[in-house]
N, CA, C and O of each residue as an XYZ file, in Angstrom:
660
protein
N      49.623     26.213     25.217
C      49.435     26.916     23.966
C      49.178     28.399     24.230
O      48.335     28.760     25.051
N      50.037     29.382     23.408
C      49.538     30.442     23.215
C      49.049     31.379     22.094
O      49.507     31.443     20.954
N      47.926     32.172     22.678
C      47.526     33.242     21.361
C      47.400     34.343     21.828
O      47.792     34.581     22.970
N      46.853     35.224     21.093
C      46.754     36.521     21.165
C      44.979     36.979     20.780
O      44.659     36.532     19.678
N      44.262     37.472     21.226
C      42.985     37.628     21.187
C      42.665     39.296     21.121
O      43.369     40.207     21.556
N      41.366     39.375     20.429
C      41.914     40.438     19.667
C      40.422     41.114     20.637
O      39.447     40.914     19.913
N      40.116     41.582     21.530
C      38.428     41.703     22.102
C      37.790     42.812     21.080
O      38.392     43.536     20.286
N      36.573     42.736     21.308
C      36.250     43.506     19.524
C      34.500     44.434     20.701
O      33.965     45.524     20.494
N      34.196     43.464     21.701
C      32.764     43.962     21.931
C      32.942     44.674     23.479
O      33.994     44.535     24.103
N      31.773     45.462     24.028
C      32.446     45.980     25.700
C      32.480     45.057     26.440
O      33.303     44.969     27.351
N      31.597     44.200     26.186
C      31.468     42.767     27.366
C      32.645     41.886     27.309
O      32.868     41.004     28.138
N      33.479     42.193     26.173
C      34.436     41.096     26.194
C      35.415     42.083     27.087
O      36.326     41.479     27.653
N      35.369     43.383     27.280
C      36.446     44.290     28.220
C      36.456     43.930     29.558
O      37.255     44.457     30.332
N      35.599     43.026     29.946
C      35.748     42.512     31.698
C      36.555     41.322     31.551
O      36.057     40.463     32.280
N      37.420     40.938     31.038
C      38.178     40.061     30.440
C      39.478     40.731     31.176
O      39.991     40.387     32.241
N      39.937     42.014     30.105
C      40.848     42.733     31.019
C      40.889     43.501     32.434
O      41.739     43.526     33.324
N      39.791     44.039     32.307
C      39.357     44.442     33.897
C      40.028     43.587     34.855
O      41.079     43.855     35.438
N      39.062     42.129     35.012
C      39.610     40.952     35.758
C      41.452     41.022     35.971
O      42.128     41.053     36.999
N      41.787     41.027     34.722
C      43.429     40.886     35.097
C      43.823     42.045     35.510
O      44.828     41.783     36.169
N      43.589     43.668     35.549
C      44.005     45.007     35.722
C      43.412     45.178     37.464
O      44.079     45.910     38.195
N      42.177     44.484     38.038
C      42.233     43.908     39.401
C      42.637     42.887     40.023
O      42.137     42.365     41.020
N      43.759     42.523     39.308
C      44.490     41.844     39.885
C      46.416     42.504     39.691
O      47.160     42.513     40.671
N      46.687     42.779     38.880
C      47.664     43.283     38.170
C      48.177     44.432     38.936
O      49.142     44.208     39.666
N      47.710     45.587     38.894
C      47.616     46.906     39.247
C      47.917     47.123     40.382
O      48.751     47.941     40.771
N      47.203     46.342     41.076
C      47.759     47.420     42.893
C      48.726     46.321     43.541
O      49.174     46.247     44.684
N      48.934     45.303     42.171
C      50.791     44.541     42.857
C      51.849     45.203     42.186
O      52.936     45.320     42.753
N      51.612     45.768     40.746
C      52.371     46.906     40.083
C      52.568     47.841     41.017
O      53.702     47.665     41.461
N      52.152     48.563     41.439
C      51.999     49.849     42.056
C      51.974     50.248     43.727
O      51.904     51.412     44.119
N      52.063     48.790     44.837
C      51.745     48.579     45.704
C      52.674     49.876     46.423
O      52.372     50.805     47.173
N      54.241     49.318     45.638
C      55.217     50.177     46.592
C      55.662     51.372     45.610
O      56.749     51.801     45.999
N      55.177     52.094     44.413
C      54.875     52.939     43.709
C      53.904     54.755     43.988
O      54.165     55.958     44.001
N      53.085     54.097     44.111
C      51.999     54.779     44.481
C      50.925     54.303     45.655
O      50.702     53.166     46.071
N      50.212     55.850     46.127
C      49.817     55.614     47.545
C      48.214     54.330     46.824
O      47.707     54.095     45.727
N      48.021     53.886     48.207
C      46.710     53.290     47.553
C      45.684     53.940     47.207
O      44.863     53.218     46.641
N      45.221     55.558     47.357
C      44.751     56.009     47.065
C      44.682     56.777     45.355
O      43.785     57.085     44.570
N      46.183     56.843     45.381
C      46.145     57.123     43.533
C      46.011     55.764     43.229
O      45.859     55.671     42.011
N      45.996     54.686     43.760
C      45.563     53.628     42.921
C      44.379     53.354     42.385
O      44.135     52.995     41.233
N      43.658     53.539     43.271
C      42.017     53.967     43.435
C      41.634     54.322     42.343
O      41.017     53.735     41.454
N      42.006     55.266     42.437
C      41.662     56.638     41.469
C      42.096     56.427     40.146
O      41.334     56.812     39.259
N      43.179     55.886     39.819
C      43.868     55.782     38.571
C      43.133     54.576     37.870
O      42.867     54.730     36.678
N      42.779     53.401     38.474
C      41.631     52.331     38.290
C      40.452     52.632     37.752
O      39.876     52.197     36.755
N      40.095     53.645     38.754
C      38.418     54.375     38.174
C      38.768     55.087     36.860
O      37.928     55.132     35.961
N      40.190     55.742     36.692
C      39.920     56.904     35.407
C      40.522     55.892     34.092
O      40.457     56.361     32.955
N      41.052     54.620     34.279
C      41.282     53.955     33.452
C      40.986     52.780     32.815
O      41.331     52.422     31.689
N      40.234     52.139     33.728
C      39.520     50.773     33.896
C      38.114     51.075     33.910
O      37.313     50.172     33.668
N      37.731     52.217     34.162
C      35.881     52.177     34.424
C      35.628     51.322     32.715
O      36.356     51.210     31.728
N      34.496     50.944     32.980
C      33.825     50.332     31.538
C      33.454     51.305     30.603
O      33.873     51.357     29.446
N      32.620     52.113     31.150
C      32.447     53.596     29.642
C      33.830     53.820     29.565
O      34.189     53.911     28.391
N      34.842     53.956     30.468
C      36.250     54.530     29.625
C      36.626     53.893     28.681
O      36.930     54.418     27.610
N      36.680     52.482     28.942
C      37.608     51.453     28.591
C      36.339     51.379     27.054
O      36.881     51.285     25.953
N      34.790     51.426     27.082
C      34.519     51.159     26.243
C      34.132     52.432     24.732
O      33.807     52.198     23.568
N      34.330     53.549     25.362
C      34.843     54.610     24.790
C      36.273     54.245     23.963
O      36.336     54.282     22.734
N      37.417     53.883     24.839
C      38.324     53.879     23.549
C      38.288     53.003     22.714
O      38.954     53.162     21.691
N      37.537     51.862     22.881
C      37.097     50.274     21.970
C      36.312     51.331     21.102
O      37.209     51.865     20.450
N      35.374     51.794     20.821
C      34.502     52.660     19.559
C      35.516     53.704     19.276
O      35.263     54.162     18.162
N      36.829     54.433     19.934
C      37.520     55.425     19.268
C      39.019     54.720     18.548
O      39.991     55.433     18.297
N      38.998     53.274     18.288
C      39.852     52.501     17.813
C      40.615     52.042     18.485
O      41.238     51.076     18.043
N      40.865     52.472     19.680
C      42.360     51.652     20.460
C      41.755     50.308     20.290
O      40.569     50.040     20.103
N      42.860     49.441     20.395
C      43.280     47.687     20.165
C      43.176     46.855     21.631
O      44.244     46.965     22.232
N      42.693     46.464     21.991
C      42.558     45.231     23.224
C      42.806     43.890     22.963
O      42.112     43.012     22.450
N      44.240     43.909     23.539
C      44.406     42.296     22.998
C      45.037     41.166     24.110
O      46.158     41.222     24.615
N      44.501     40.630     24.232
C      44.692     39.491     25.206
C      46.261     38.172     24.880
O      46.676     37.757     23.799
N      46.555     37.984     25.720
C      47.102     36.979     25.835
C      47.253     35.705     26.664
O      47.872     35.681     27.728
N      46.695     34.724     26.156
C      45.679     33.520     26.164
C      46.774     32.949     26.064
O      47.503     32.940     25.072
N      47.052     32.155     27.659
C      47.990     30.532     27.745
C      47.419     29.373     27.996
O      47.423     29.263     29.222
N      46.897     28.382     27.485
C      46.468     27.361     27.769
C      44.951     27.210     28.336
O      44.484     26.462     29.196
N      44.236     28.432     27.339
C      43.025     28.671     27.973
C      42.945     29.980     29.164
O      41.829     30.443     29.398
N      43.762     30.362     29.658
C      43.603     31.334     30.600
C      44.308     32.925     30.218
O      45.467     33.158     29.875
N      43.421     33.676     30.370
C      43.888     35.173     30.028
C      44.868     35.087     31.154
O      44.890     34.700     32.323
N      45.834     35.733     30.087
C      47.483     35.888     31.271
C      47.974     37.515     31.669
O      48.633     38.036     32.569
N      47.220     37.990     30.406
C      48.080     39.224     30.018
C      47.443     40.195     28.863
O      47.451     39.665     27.751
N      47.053     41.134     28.898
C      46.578     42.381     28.211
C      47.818     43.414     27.454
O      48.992     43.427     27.824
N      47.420     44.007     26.655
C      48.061     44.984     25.783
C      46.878     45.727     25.171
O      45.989     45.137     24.557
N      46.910     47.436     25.420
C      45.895     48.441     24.974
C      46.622     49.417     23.799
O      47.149     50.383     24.351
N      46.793     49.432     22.369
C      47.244     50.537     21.983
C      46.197     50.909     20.962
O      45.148     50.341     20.659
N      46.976     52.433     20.340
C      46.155     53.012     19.399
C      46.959     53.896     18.694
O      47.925     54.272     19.358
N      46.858     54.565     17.065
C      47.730     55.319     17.185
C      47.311     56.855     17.631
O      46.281     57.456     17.935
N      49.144     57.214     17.448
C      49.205     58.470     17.993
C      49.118     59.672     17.507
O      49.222     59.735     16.283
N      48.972     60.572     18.026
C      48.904     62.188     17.154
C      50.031     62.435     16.588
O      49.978     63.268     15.683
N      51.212     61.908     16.864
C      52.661     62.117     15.801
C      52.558     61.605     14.742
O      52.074     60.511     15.031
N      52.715     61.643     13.376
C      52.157     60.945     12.378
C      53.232     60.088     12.408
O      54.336     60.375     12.870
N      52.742     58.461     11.648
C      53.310     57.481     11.607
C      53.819     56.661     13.404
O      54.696     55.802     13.497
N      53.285     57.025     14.205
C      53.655     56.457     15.656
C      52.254     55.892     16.140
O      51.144     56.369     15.903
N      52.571     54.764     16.872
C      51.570     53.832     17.596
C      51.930     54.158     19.102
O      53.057     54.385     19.543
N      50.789     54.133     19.766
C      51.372     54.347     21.597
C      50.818     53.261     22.173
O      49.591     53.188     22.106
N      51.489     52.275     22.802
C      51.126     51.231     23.938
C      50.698     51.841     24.965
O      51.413     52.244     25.883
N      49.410     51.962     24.882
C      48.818     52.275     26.352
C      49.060     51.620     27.623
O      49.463     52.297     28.568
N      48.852     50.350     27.748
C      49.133     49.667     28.751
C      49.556     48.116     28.044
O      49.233     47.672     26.942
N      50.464     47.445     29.210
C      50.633     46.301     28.675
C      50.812     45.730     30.323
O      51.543     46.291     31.139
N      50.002     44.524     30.612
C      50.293     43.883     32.160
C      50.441     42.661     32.162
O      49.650     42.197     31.341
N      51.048     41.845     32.657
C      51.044     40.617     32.783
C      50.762     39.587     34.157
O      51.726     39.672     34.918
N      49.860     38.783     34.593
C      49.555     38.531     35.688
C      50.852     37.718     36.060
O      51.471     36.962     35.311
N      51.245     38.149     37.884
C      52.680     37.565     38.084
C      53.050     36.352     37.978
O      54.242     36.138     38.196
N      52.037     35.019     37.563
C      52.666     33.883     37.803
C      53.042     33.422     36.324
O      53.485     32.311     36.032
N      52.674     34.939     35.049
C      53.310     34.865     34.374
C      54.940     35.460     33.737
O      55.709     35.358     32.781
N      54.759     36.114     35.037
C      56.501     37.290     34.639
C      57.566     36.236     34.162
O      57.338     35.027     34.127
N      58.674     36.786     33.822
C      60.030     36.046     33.865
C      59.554     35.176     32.985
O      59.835     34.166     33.630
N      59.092     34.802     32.096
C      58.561     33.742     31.344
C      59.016     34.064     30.016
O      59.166     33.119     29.242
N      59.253     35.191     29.632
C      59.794     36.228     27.829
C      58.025     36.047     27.599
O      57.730     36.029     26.404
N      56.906     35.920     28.498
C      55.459     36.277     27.873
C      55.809     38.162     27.519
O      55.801     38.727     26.425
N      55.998     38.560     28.453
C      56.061     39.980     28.216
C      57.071     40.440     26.841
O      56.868     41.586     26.443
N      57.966     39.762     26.214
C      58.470     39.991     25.333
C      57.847     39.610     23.976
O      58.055     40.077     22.856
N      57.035     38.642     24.387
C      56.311     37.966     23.088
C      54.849     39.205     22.584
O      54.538     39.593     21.459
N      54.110     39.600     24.204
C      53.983     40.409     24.133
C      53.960     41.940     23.386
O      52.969     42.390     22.811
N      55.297     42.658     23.522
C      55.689     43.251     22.813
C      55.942     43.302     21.909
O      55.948     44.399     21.351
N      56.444     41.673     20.961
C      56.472     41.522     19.650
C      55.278     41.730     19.064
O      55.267     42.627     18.221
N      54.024     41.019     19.318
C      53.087     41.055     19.048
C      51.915     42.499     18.496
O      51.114     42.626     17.570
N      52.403     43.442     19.711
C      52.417     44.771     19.550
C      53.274     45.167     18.502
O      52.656     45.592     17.526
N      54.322     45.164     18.411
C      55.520     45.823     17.294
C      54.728     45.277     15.799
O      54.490     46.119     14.933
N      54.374     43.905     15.596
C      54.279     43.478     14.687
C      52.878     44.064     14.159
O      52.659     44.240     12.960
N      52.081     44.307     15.034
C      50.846     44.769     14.564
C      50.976     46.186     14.171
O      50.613     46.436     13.022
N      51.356     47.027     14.784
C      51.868     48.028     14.230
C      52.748     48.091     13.143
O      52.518     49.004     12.351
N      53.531     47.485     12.941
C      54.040     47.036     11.249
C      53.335     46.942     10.425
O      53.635     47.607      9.434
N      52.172     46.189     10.346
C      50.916     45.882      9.642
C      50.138     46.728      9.186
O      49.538     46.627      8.116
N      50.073     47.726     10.029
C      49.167     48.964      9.883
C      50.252     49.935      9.391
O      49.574     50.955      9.265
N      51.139     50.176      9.137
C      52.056     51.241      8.506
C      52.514     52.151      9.342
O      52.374     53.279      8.870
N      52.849     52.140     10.059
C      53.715     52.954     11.358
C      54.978     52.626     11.654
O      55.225     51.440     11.873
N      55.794     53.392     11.705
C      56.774     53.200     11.468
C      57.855     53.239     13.445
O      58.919     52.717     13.780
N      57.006     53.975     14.098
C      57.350     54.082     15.294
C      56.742     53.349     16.185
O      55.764     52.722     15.776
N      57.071     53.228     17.431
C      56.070     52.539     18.740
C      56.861     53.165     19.894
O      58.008     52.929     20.272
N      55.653     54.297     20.496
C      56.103     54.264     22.249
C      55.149     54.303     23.287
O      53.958     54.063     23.088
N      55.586     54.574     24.298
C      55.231     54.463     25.501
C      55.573     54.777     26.775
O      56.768     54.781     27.071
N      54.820     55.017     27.515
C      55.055     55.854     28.999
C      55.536     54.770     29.716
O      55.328     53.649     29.252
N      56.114     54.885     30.716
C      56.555     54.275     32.296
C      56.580     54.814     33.216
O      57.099     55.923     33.088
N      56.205     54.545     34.329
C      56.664     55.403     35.893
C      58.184     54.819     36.021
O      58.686     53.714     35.810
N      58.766     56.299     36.542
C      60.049     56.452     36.568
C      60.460     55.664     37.713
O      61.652     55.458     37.945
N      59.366     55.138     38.562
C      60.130     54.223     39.557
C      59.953     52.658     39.433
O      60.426     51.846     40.228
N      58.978     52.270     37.985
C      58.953     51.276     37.405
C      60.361     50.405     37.092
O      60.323     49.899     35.970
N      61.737     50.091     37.931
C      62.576     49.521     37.450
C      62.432     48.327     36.589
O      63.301     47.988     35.785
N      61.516     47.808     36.738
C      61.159     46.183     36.430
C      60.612     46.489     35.066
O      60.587     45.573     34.244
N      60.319     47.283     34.849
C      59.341     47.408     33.263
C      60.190     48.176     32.725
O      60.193     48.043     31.501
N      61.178     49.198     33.248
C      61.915     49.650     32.474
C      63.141     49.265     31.854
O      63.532     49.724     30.781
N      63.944     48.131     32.777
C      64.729     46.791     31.989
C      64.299     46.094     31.086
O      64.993     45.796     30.114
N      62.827     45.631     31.278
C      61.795     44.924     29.761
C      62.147     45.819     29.021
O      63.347     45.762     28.749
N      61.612     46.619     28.581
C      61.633     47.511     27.674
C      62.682     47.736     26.854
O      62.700     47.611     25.629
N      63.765     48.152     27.747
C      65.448     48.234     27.109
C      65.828     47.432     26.864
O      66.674     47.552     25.978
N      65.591     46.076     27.349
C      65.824     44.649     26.736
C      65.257     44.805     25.339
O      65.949     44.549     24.354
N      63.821     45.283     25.229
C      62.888     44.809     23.459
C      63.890     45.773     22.375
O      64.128     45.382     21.232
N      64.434     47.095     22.932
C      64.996     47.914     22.537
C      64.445     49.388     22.669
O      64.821     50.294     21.925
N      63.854     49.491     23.317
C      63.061     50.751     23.895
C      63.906     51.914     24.267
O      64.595     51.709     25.266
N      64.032     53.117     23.701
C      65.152     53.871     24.218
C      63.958     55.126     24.637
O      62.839     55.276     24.146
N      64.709     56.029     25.829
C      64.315     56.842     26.393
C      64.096     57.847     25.896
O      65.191     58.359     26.126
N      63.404     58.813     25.226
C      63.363     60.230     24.904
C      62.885     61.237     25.569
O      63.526     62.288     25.558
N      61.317     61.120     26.495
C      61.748     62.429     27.529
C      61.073     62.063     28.759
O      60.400     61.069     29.030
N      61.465     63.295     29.591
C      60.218     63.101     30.977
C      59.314     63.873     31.106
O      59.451     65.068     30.842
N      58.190     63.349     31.542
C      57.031     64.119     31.338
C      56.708     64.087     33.218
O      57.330     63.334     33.967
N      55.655     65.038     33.679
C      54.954     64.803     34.749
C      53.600     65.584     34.354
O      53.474     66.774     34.064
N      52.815     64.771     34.411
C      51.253     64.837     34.079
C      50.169     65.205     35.230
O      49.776     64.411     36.086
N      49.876     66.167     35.132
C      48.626     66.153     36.622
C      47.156     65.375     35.892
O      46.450     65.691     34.934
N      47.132     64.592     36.560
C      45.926     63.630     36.209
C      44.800     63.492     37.485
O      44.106     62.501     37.715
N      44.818     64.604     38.145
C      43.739     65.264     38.598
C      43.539     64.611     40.044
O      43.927     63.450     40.171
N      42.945     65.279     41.187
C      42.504     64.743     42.542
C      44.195     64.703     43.067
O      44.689     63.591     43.255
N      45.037     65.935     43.288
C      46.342     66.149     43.487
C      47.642     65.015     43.410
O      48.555     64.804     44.208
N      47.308     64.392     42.098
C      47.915     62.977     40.922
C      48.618     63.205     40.355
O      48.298     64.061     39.530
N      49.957     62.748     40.280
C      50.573     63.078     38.813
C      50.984     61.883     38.692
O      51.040     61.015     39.563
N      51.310     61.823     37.481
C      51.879     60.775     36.500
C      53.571     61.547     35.834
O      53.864     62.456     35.056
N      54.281     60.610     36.634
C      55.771     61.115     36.653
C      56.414     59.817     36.026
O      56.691     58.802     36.664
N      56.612     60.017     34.640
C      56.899     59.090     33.257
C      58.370     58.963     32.897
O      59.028     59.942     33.249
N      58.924     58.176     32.396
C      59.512     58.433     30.975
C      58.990     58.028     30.009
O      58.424     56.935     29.984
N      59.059     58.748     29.099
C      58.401     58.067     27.265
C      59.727     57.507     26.678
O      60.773     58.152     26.610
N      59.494     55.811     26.127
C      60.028     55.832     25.537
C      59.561     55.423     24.032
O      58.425     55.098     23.686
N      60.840     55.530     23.151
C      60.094     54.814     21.715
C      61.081     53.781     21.440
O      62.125     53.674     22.082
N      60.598     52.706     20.076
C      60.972     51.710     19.525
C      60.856     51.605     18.057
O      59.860     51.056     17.588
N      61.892     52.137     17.190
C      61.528     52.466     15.812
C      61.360     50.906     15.267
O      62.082     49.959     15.581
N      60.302     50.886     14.434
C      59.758     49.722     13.781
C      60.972     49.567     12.625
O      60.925     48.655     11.799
């Protein structure tokens, strides 16, 4: 059985943590050095971060198979009016290849429907091949590249894409 869980308190955020230490430095193993992994963990996963954007509205939502958290999705909206941004979306590997990650994304799309937004995007690392076929599969099209210095000599070298609702 699956659902979608909606975490509402900070204590319920070690929920995702758990899967983002596990998730993350198999995402990123042959991506980035282990040291921006490090680092990118601490500036995104710490608990005041994570529980900072839970009180500034972003969405934490779980995805629950048969009792076991499988898979996370973080969004909120965006400063473009009418657009939602998927912050992160991960899925633990013994769930890949499964269309969880597509259900996923529906789930996201649809909630953002709900709330009146008419857009949905999101970043990728440009050497993300595997997430960037998902994506173009849901219908995700490319609009630009960004490279972000995200500090301790880091960048974040993206494409954004969007998904009109």
């Amino acid at each position: 059985m699956e659902e979608f869980v909606s975490l509402q308190t900070a204590d319920a955020l070690a929920r995702v943590r758990a899967i983002a230490d596990d998730v993350w430095p198999k995402t990123f193993r042959e991506i980035l050095s282990p040291e921006q992994i490090v680092y990118m963990m601490k500036m995104m996963y710490a608990p005041e971060v994570m529980e900072k954007e839970l009180a500034s509205g972003y969405s934490f939502d779980l995805l629950v198979i048969d009792g076991v958290d499988a898979g996370y999705m973080v969004y909120a909206p965006y400063k473009e009016p009418g657009t939602m941004k998927l912050h992160k979306l991960y899925l633990l590997e013994e769930y890949q290849g499964k269309g969880c990650g597509q259900k996923m994304l529906c789930h996201v799309a649809d909630e953002a429907k709900k709330r009146g937004f008419s857009s949905l995007i999101l970043a990728v690392n440009k050497q993300n091949t595997k997430a960037q076929k998902a994506y173009s599969r849901f219908g995700f099209e490319h609009y630009k590249s960004v490279q972000i210095d995200i500090g301790n000599g880091f960048i974040m070298d993206d494409y954004w894409l969007r998904y009109s609702l």
